[in-house]
VOVEX-53934 format. One record per residue: residue in one letter; y, z, x of N, C-alpha, C in turn. Coordinates in steps of 0.001 Angstrom, whole numbers, plus 500000, padded with zeros to 6 digits. Each point is the difference from the previous one (the first is absolute). Layout:
N
- a|Y|Z|X|Y|Z|X|Y|Z|X
...
END
This chain:
383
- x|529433|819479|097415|498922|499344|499249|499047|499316|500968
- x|498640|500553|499276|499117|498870|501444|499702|498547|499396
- x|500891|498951|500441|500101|499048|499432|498828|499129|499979
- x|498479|500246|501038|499218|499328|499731|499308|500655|498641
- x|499961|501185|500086|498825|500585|499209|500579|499093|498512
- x|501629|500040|499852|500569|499695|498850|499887|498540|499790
- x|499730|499364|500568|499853|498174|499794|500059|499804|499082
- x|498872|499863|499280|500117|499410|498091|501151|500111|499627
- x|500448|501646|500045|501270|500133|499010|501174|499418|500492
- x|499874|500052|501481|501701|499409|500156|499691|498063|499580
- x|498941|499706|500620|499792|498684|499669|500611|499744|498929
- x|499383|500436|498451|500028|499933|498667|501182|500201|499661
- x|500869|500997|500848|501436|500682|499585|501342|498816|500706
- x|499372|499240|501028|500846|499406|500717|500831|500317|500819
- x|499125|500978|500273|500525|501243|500998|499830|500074|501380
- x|498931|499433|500499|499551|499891|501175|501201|499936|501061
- x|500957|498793|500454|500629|499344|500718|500580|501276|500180
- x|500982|500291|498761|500962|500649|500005|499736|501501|500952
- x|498482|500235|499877|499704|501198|500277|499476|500195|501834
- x|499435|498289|500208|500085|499639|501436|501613|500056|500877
- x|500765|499747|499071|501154|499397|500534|500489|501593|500335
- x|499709|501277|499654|500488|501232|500235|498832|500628|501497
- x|499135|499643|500159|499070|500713|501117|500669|499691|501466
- x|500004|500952|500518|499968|499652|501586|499177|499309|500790
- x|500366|499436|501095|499074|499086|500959|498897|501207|500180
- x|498840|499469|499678|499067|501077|500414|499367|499637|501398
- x|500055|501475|501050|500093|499470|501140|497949|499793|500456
- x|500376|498538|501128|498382|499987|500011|499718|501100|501626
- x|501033|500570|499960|499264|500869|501658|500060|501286|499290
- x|500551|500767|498842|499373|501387|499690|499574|500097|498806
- x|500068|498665|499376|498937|500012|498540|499045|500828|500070
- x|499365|500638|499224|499048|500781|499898|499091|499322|498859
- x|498495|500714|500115|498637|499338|499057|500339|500822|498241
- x|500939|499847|499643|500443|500837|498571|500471|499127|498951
- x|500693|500357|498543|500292|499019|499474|501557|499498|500019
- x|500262|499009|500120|501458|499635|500503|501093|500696|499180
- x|500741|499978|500779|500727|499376|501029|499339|500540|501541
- x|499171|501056|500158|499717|500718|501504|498647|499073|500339
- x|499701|498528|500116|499139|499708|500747|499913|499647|501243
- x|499624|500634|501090|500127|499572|501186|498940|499460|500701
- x|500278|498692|501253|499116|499498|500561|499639|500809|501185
- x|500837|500762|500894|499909|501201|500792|498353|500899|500006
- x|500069|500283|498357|498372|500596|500527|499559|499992|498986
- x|500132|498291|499515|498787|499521|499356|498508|499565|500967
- x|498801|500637|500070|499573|499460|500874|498186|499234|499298
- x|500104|498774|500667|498415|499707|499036|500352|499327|499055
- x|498912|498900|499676|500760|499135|498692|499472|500904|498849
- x|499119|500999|499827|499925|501086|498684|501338|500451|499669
- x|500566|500172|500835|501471|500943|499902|501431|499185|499942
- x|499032|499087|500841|502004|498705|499235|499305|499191|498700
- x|498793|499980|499662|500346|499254|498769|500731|500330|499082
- x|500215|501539|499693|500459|500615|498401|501942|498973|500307
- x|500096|500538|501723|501637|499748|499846|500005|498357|499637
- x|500170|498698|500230|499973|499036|499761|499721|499509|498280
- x|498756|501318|499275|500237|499568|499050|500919|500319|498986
- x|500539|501280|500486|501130|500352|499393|501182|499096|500183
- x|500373|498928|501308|501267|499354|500255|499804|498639|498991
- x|498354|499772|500175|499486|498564|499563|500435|499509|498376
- x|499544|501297|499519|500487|499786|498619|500933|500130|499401
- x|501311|500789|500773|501059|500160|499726|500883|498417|500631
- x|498705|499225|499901|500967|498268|500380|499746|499422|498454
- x|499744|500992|498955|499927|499681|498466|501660|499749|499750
- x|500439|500789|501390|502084|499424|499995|499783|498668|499542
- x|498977|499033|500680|500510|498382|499804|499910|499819|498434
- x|498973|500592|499635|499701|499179|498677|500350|500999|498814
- x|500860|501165|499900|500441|500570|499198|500451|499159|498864
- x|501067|498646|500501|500903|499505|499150|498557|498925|499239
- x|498913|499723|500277|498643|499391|499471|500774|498942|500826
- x|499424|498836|499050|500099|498180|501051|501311|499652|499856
- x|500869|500567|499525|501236|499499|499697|501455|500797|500914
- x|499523|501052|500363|500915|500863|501037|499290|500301|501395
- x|499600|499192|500853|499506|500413|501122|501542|499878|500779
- x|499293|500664|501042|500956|500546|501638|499655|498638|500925
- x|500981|500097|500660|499464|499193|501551|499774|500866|500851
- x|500635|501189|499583|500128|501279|501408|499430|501157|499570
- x|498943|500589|500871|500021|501584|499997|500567|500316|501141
- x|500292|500749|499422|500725|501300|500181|499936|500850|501592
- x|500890|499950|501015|499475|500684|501183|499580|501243|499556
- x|499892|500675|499413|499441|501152|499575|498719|500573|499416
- x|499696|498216|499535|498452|500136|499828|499243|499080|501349
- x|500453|498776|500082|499800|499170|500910|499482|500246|501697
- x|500997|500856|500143|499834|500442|501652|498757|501287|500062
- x|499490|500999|499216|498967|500782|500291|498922|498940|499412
- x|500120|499226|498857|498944|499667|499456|499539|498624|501168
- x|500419|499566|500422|499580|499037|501181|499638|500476|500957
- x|500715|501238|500643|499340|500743|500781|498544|500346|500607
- x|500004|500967|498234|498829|500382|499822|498602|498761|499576
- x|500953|498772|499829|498562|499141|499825|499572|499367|501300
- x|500627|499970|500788|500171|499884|501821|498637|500448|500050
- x|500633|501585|500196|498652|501109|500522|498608|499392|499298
- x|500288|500133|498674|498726|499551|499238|499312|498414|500211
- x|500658|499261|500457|499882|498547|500355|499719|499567|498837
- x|501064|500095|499191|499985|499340|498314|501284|499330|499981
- x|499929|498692|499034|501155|499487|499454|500990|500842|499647
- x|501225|500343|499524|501233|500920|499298|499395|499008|498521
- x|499131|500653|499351|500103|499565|498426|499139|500861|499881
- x|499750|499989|498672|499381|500924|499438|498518|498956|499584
- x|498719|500490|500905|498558|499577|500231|498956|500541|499005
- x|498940|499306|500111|498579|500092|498973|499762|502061|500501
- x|500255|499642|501585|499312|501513|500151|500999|500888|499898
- x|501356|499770|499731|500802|501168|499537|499805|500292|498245
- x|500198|499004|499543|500156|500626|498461|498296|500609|499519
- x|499242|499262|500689|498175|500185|499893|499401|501124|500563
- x|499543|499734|501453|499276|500569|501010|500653|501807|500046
- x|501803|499461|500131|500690|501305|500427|500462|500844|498593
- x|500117|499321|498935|500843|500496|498788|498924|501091|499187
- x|498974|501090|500603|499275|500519|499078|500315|501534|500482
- x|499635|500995|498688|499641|501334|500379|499084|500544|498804
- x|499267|500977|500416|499314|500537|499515|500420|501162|498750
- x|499896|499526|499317|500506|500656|498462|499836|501715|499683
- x|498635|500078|500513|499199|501432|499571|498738|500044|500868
- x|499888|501127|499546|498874|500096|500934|498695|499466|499819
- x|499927|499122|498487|498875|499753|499554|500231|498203|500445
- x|500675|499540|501249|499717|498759|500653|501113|499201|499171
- x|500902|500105|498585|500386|499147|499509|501606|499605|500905
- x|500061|498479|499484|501110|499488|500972|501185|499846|499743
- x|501390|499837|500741|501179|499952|499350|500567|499181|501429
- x|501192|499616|499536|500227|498850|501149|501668|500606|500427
- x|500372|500165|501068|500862|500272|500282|501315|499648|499940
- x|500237|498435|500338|501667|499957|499771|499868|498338|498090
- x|500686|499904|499891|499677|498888|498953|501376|499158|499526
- x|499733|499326|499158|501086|499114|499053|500000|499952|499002
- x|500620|499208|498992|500101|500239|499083|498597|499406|499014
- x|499623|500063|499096|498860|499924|499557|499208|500661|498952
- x|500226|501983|500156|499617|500730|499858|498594|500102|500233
- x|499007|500121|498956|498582|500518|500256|499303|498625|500424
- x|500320|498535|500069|499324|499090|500214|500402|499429|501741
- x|501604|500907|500287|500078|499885|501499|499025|500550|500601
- x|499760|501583|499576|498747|500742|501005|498804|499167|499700
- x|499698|499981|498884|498948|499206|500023|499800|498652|501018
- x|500508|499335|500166|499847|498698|500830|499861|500284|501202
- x|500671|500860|500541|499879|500633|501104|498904|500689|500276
- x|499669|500702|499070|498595|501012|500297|498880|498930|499427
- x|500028|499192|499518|498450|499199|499881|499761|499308|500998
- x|501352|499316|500736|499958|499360|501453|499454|500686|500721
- x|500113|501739|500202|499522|500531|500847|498607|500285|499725
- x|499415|500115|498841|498878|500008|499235|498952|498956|501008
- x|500180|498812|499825|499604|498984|500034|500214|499824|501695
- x|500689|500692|501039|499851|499895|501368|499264|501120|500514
- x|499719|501047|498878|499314|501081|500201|498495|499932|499883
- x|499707|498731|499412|498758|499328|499089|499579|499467|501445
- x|500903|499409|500892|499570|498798|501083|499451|501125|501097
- x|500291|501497|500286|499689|500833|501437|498351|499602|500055
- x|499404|500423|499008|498103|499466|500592|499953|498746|500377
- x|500825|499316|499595|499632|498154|500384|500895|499961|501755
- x|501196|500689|500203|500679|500213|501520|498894|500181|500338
- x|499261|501744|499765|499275|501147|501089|499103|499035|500156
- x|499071|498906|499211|499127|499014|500283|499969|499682|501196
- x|500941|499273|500599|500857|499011|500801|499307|500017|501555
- x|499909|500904|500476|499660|500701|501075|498483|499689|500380
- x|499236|500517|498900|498931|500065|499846|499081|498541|500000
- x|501062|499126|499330|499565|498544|500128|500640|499438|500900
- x|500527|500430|500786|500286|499425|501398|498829|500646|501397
- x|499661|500928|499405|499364|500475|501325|498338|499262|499568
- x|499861|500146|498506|498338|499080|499292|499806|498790|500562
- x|501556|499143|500241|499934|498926|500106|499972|499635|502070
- x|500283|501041|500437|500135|500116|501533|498599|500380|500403
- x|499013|501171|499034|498694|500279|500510|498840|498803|499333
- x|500532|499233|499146|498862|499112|499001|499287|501010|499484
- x|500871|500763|499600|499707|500888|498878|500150|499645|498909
- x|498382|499032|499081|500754|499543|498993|499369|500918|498102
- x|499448|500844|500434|499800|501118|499123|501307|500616|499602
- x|500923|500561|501144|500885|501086|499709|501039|499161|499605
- x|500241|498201|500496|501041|499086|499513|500074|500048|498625
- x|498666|499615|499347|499810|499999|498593|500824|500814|499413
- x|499232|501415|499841|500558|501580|499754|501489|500093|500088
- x|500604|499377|500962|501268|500397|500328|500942|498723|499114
- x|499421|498832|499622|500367|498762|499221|500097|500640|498358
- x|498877|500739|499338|499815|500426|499344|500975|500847|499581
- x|500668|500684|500844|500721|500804|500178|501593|499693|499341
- x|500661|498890|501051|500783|499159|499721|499971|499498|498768
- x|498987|499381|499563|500668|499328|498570|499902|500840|498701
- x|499178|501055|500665|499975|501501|498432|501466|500540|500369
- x|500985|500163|500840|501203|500026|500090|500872|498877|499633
- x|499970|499153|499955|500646|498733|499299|499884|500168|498899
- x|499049|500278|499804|499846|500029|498014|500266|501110|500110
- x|499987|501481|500343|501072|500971|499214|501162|499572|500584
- x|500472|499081|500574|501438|499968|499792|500642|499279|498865
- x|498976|498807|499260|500318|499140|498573|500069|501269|499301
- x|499113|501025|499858|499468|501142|499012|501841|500758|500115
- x|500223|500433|501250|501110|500631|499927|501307|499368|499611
- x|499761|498740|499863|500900|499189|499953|500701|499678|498641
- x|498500|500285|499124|500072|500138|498735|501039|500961|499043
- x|500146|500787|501050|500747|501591|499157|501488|499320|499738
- x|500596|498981|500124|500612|499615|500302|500853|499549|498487
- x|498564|499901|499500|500729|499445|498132|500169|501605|499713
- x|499683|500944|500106|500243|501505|499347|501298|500828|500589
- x|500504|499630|501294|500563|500432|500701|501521|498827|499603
- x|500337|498811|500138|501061|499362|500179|500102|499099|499275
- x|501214|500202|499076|500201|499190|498838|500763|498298|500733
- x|499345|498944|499573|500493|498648|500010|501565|500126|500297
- x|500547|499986|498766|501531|500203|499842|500635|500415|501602
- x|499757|501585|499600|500629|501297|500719|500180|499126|502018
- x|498632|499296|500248|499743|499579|501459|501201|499086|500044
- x|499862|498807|499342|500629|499221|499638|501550|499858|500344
- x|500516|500784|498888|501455|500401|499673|500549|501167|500904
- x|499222|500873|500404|500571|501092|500402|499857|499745|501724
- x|498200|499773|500324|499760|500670|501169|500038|498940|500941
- x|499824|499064|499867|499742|498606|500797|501101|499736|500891
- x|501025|500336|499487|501146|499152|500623|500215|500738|501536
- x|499328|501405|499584|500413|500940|501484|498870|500026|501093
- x|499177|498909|499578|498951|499663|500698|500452|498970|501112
- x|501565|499175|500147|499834|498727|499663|500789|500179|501620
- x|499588|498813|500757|500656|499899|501441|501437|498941|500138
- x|500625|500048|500949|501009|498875|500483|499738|499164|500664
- x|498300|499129|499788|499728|499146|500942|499518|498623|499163
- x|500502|499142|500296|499525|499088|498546|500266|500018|498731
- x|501453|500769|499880|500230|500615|499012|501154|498989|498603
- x|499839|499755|499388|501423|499474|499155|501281|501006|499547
- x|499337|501207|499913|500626|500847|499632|501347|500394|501385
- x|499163|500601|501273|500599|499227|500803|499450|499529|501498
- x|500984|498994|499738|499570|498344|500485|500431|500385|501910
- x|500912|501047|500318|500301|499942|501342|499781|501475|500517
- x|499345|501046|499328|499513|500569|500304|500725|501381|499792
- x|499826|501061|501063|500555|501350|499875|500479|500596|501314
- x|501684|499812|499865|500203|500462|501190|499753|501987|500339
- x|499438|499900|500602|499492|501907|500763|501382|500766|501034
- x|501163|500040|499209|501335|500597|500291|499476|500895|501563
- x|500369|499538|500884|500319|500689|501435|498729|500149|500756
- x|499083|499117|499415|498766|499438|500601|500385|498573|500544
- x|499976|499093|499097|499693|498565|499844|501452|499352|499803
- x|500976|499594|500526|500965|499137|499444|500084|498851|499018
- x|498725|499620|500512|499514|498694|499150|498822|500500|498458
- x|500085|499029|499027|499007|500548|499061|498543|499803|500902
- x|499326|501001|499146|498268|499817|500430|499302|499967|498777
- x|499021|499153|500279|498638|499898|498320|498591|500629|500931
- x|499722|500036|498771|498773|501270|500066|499163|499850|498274
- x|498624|499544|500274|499592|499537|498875|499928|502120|499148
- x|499562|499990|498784|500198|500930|499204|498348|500512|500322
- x|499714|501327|499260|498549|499957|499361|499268|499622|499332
- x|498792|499924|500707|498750|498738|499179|499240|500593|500474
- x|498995|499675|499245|497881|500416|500107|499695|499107|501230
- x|500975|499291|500387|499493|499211|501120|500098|500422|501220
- x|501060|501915|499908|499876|500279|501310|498894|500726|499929
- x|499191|500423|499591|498883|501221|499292|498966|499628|501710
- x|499492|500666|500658|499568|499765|500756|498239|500077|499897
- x|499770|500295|498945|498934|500512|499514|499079|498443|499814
- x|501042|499120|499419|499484|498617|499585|500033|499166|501414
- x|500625|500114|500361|500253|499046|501615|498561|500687|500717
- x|499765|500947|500202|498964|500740|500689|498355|499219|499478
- x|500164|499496|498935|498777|499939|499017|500117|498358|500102
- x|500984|498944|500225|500139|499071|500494|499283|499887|501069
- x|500513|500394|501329|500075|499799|501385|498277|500219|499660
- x|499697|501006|499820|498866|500644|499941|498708|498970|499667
- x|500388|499077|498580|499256|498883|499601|499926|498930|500525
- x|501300|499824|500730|500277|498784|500551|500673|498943|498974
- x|500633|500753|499243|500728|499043|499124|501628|499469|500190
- x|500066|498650|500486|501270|499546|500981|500946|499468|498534
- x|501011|500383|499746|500542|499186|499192|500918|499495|500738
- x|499726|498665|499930|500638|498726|500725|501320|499877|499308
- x|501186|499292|500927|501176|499909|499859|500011|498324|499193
- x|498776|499604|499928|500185|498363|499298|499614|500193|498734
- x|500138|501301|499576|499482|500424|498822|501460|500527|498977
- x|501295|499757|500995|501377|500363|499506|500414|501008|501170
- x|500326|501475|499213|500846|500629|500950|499026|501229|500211
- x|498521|500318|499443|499581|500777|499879|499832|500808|501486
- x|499437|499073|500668|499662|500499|501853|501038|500571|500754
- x|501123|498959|499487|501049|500783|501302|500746|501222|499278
- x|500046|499840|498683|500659|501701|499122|498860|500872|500400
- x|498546|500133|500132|499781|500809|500129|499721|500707|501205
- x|500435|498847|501118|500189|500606|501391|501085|500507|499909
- x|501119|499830|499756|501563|500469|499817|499835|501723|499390
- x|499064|500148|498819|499708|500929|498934|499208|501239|501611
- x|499235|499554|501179|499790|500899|500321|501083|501007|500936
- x|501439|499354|500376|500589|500348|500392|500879|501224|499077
- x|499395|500115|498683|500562|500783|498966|499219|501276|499912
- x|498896|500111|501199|499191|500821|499844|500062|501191|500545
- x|499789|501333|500438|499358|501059|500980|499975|499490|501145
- x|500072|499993|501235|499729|499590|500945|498510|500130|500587
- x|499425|501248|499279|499085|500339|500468|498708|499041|498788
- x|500527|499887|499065|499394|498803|498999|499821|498548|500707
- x|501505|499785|500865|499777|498780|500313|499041|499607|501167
- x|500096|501159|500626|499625|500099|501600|497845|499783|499434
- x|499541|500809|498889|498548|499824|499696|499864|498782|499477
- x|500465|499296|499660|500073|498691|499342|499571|499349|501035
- x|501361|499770|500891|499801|498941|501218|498453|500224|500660
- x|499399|501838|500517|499021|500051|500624|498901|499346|499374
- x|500152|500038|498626|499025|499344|498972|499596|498744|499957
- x|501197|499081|500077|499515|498282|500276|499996|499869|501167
- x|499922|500947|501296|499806|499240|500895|498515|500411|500581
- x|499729|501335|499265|498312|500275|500031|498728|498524|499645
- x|499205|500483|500187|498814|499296|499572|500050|499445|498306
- x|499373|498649|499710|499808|499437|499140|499054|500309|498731
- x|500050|500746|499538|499650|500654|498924|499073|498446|499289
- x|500627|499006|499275|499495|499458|499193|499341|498797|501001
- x|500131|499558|500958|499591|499357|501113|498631|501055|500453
- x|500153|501219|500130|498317|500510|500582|499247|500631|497979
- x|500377|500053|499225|499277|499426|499056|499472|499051|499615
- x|500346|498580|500507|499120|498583|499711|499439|500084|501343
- x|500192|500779|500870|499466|499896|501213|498188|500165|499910
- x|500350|501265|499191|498859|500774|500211|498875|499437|498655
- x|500738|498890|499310|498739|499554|498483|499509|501127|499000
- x|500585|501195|500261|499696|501432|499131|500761|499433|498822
- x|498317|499885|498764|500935|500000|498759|500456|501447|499413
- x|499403|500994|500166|500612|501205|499812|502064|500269|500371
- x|500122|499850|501136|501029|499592|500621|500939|499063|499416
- x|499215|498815|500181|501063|498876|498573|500522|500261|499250
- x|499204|500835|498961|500277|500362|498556|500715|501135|500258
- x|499872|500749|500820|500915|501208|500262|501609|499749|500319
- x|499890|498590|500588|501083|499471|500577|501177|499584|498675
- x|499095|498934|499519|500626|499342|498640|500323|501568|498918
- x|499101|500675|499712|500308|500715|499450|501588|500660|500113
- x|500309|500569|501430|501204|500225|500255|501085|498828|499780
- x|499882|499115|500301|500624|498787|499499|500778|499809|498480
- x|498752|500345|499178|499788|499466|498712|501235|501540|499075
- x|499846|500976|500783|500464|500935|499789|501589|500155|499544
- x|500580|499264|501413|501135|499809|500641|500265|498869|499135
- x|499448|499267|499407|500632|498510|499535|500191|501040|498565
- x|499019|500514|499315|500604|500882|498693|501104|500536|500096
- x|500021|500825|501044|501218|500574|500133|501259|499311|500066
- x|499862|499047|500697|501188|498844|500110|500730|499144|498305
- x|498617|499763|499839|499898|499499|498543|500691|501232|499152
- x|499636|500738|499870|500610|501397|498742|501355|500140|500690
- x|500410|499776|501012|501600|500453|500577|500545|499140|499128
- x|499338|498622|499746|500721|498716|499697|500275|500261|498408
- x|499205|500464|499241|499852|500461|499013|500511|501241|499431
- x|500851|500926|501437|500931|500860|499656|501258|499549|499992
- x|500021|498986|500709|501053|499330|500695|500580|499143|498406
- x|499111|499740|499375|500513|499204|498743|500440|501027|499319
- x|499133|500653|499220|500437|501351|499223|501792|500267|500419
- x|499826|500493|500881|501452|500748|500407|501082|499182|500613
- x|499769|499159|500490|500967|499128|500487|500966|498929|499228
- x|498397|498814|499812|499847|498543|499204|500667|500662|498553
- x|499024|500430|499061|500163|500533|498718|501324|500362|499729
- x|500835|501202|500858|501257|500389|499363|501085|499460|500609
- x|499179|499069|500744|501173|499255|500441|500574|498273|499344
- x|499178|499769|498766|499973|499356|499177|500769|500564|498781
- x|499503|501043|499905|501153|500621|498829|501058|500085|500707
- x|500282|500349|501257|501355|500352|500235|500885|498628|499835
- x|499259|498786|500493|500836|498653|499463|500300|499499|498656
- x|499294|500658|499492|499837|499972|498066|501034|500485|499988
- x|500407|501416|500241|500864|500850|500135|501069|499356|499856
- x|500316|499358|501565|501451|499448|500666|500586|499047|498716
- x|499026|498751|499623|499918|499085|499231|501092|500317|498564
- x|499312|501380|499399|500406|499946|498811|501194|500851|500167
- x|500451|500496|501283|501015|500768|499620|501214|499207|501595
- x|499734|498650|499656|500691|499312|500852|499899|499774|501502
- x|499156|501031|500772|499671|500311|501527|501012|500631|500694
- x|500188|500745|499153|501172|501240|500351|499195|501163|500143
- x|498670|500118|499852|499096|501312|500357|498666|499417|501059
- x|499851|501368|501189|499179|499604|500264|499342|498450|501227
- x|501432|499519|500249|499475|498471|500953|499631|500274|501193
- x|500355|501315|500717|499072|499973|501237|498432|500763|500072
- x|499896|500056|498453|498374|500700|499834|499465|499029|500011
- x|500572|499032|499428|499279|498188|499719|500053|499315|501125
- x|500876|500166|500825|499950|499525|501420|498911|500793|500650
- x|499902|501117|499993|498374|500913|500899|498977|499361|499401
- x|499908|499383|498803|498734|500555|499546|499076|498323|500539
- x|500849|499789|501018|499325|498584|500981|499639|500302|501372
- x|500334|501639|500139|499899|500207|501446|499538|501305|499843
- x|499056|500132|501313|499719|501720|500117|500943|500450|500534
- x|499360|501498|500632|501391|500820|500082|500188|499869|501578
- x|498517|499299|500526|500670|499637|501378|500731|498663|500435
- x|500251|499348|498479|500602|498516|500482|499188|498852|499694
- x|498757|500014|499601|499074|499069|499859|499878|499608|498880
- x|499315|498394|499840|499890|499579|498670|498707|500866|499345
- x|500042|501158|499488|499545|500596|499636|497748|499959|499653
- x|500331|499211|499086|498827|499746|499049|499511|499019|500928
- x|500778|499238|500500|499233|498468|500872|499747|500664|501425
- x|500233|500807|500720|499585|500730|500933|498508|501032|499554
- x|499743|500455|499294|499299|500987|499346|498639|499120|499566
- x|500432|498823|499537|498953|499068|499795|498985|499405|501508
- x|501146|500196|500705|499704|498982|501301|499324|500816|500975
- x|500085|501546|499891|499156|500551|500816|498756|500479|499288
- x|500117|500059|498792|498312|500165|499087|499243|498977|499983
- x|500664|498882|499827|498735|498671|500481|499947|499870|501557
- x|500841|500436|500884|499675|499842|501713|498727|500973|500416
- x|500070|501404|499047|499227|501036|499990|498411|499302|499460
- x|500382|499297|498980|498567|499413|499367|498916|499204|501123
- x|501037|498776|500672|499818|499565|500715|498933|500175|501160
- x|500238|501551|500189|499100|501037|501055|498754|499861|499656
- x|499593|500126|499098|498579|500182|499506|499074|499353|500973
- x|498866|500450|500699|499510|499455|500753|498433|498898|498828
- x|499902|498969|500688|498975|499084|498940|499027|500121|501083
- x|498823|499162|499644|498802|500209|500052|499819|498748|501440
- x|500639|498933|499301|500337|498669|500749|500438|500891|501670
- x|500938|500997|499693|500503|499996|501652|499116|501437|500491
- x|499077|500484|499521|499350|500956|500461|498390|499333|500426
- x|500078|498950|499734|498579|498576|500258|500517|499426|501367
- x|501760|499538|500351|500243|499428|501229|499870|500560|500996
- x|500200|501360|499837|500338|501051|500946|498477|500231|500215
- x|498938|500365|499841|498909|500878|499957|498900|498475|500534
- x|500704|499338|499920|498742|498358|500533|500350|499834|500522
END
């Protein structure tokens, strides 16, 4: 049986463990690029070609949360543990399962007429793919606002401030199709289904209640290790569009600054590596008040104003699916004693990377607001 392709069902069946507990050590020197048990690191070569393997090991760590909040492991399994660490070595990724594995890496092409289907999954049914494929929707929305990037670095190196504009313009008509894509989101993934079904396999061993000392990685690690879960906060797409604005979210603002430095270590390497070149380039919103271009300004804020919607509507998905059924689920517990359901009521205070959810989400849409350049500091600069 190819036990990733099968996830949902063994999940659902309670089958999983039992079915880990029969595989052989899969070896990491003649693994091969196929579907397991034959993945090898030997001649995997290129991160195109080791992503598929990792996401096949990544999600088969749905071992932890098969039993939901009430049957977790302390241990995987040397059998998943030792290739799947391995292979996140090579990749210079955490051993958990990341924004860009279930997102970036989890897609294929359906038909020939472009439509999408996502490769490995959980339980959920049609509202798992969905979440997955609108995420990718919505990072697919951000490539004109990346390809920008370049272009307003070199505008801003020649005082090129025609092609800055153009290329600003650019950026925030990609921000807003990413709210637009973001939208598909009520047609695609039912409240409930995220909730109850899909959330929990989102969820990391770092900050965790569920658990509190972590996950020992059998014939890796002797000791347990934490590792925050997946979140929109590793999305590199948004950090890029930060750095880019110059929008700092300060650590006196709670925990927002230092999670989301932590969040880039959850990234691509090659994600993280453009980031860094990015804030340490030239000052984007510093040679806009430089230059007193109200064209420029408004081009500026505009992108700004963009990004704060977007932030804002996350917050507003974030209620829908989170807040909302996670109120019934305490209704729930209530009337039928709190014998159903108490570690859904325990999540529904934390994201899936560990954070106070809603109060984090708040704290970087008003830090984002914050950006807006005023009139007052485009008068100090220019006199």
């Amino acid at each position: 049986m190819d036990v990733a392709a099968n996830l949902p069902h063994l999940i659902e069946g309670h089958q999983l463990r039992r079915e880990v507990a029969k595989m052989p050590l899969l070896s990491t020197q003649y693994l091969r690029a196929a579907p397991m048990p034959l993945l090898s690191t030997q001649y995997l070569r290129g991160h195109r070609q080791l992503r598929p393997a990792p996401l096949a090991l990544r999600l088969i760590t749905g071992y932890v949360w098969q039993g939901g909040s009430r049957q977790t492991v302390k241990i995987l399994p040397r059998v998943l543990a030792v290739p799947y660490c391995t292979i996140s070595e090579l990749l210079d990724l955490p051993p958990i399962l990341v924004y860009a594995d279930c997102v970036l890496a989890n897609w294929k092409k359906r038909d020939p007429c472009g439509n999408l289907d996502i490769l490995f999954s959980f339980p959920g049914g049609d509202s798992n793919k969905g979440f997955f494929l609108v995420s990718l929707l919505v990072e697919a929305a951000a490539a004109a606002g990346i390809k920008a990037i370049p272009m307003i670095i070199n505008a801003i190196l020649h005082h090129d401030c025609c092609s800055l504009e153009t290329a600003l313009q650019d950026v925030a008509l990609s921000i807003f199709k990413m709210r637009e894509a973001f939208k598909l989101i009520h047609e695609c993934v039912h409240p409930g289904a995220f909730f109850r079904s899909l959330r929990i396999y989102l969820s990391g061993w770092k900050d965790s209640f569920l658990m509190p000392e972590g996950l020992v990685y059998e014939g890796v690690w002797d000791s347990p290790k934490q590792f925050f879960g997946g979140s929109a906060a590793q999305s590199s797409t948004l950090q890029c569009f930060d750095v880019l604005l110059g929008i700092q979210h300060h650590t006196a603002q709670g925990f927002s600054a230092e999670y989301l430095g932590c969040m880039r270590d959850y990234m691509p390497a090659a994600h993280r590596a453009f980031i860094q070149t990015l804030a340490s380039g030239p000052s984007l919103r510093q040679f806009v008040l430089a230059t007193g271009d109200a064209g420029l300004h408004a081009a500026f804020n505009k992108c700004v104003s963009a990004l704060v919607d977007l932030r804002s509507y996350h917050i507003q998905i974030a209620t829908k699916y989170i807040t909302i059924p996670a109120g019934r689920c305490r209704a729930e517990q209530q009337q039928l004693g709190g014998c159903v359901h108490e570690g859904m009521s325990m999540l529904s205070e934390r994201g899936t990377g560990g954070t106070g959810f809603m109060r984090f989400l708040k704290a970087i849409r008003d830090t984002t607001r914050k950006a807006q350049l005023t009139e007052q500091e485009a008068t100090v600069l220019t006199h």
